[in-house]
C-alpha positions as a printed Julia matrix, in Angstrom:
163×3 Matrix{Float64}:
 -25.9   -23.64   47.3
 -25.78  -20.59   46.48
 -22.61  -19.9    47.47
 -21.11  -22.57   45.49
 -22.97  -20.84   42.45
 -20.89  -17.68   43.51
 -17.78  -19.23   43.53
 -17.79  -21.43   40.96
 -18.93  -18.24   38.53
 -15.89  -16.31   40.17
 -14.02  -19.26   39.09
 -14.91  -19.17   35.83
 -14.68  -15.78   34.96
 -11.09  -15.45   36.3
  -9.65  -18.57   34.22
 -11.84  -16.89   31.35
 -10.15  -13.49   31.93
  -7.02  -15.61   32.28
  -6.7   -17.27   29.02
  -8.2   -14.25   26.88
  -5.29  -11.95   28.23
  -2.87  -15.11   27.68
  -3.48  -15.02   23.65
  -2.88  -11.76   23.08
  -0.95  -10.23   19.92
   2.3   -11.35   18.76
   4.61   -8.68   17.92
   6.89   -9.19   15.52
  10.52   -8.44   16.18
  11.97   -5.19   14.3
  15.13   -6.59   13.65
  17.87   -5.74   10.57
  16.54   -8.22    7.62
  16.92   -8.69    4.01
  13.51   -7.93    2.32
  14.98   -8.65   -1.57
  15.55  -12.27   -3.42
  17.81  -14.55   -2.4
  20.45  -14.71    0.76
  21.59  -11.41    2.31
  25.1   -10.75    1.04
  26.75   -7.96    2.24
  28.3    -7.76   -1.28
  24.77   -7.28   -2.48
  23.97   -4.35   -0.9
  24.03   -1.34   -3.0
  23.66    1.86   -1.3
  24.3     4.36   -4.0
  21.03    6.36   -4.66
  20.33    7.19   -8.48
  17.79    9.62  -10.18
  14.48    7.84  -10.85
  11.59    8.99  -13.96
   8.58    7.05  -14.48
   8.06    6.02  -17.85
   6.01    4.19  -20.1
   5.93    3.06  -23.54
   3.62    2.71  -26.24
   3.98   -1.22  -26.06
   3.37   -1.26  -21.99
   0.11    0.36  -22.54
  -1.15   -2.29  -25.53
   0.11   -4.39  -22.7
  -1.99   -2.68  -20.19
  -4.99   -2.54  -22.35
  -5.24   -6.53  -23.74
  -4.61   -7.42  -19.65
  -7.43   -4.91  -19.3
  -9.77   -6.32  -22.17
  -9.28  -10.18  -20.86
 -10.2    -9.2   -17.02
 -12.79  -11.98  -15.84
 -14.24  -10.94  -12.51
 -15.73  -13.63  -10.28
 -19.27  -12.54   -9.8
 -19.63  -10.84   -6.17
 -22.09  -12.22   -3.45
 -26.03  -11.07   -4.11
 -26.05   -7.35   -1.95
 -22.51   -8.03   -0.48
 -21.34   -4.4    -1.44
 -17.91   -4.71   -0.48
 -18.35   -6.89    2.93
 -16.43   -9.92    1.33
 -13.93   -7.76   -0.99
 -13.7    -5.46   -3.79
 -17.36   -5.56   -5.66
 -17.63   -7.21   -8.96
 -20.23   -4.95  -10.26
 -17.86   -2.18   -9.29
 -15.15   -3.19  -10.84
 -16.65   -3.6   -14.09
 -17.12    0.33  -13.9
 -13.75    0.7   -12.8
 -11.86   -1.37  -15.41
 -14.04    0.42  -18.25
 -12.73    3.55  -16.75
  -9.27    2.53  -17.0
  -9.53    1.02  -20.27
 -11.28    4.22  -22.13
 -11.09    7.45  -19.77
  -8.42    7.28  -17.88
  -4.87    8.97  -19.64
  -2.38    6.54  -18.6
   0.39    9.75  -20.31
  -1.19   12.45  -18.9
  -0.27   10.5   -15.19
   3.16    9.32  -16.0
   3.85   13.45  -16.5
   1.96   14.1   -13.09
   4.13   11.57  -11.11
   7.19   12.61  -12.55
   6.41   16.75  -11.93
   8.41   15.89   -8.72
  12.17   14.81   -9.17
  12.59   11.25   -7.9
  15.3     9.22   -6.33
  15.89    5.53   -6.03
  17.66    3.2    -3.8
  18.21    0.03   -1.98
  17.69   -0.83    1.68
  17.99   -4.19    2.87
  16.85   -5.85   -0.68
  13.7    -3.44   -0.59
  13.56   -1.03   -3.41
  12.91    2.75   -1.65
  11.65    5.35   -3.75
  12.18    8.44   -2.7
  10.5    12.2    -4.54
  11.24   15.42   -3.27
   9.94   18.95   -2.66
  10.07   21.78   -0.26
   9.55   19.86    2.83
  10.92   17.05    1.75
   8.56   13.68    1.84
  10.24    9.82    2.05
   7.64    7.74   -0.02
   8.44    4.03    0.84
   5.17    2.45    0.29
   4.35    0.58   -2.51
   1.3     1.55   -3.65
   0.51    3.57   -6.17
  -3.09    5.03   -4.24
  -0.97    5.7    -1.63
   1.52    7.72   -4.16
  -1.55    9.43   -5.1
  -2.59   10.39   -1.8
   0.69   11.86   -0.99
   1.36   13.78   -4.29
  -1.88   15.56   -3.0
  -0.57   16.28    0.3
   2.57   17.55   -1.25
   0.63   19.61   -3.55
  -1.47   21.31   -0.88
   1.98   21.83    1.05
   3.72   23.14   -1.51
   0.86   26.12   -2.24
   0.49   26.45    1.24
   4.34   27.68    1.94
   4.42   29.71   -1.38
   1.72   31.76   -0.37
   3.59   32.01    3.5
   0.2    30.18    5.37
C-alpha cells in the first residue's frame, strides 16, 4: 500500500512539474514593425532627423490648469496605500501641487537646457537630447526624462571636473 502511495505521489508530482514548465512565458518576436497609425508604407517613412524645443503656451497651461481643477479621483480602498494603484488621498496632494507649486515655465527651460533632436523610426516618434556622452532617450515618459536629465547632469559635472 504503501508503495502505491509512493508511486502514485511520484506520479503526480512529475505531470505537476510537467505542465508548470509547459506554460511558461511567451516571448514575443522582435521583428521589423510599424509602431505609428495606419498601414506601413515605405513612402511613409521619414528618416530625416530635425531639431526639437519643448514649448508651451500660455493657452496650454489654462488648458492644463481647468483639466487640473475638474480632476475627480475615485476614492481609493480603506488602508490600500498603493496595493491596488496610485492612492486617491495621494493624489489629491499631488494634483494641488501641480495646480499651485509646481512652475510648469521654469521646467519647459530645464528640459530644453539640452539641445534636442527628433525623428521617426518605424511610425514611433524617437526623441533624441544630447550632451557629452551622448544619451538616446526613447521612452516616453516624462519621469523617466526626469530621471535621465539627472543622470546626465551628474555625468556632465563628473567629466568637467576629470572624475
Amino acid at each position: 500500500m504503501m508503495l502505491i502511495l509512493v508511486l502514485v505521489a511520484l506520479i503526480a508530482g512529475g505531470l505537476i512539474t510537467f505542465l508548470l514548465q509547459r506554460s511558461g512565458d511567451q516571448v514575443l518576436k522582435t521583428e521589423d514593425g510599424w509602431w505609428g497609425a495606419g498601414d506601413h508604407c515605405e513612402t511613409q517613412e521619414d528618416v530625416t532627423i530635425w531639431p526639437f524645443e519643448v514649448t508651451t503656451s500660455d493657452e496650454e497651461l489654462e488648458d492644463l490648469y481647468r483639466r487640473i481643477d475638474q480632476t475627480r479621483p475615485v476614492l481609493s480602498l480603506e488602508n490600500s496605500q498603493f496595493h491596488y494603484g496610485f492612492n486617491s488621498h495621494y493624489l489629491k496632494k499631488v494634483v494641488s501641487y501641480w495646480r499651485h507649486d509646481f512652475d510648469w515655465r521654469r521646467q519647459v527651460t530645464r528640459l530644453n537646457q539640452y539641445p534636442h533632436f527628433k525623428t521617426r523610426i518605424e511610425g514611433g516618434s524617437i526623441n533624441r537630447f544630447t550632451t557629452v556622452p551622448a544619451y538616446l532617450y526613447t521612452d516616453g515618459w516624462h519621469s523617466s526624462y526626469r530621471k535621465y536629465s539627472t543622470i546626465k547632469t551628474a555625468s556632465k559635472h563628473a567629466s568637467a571636473s576629470g572624475t
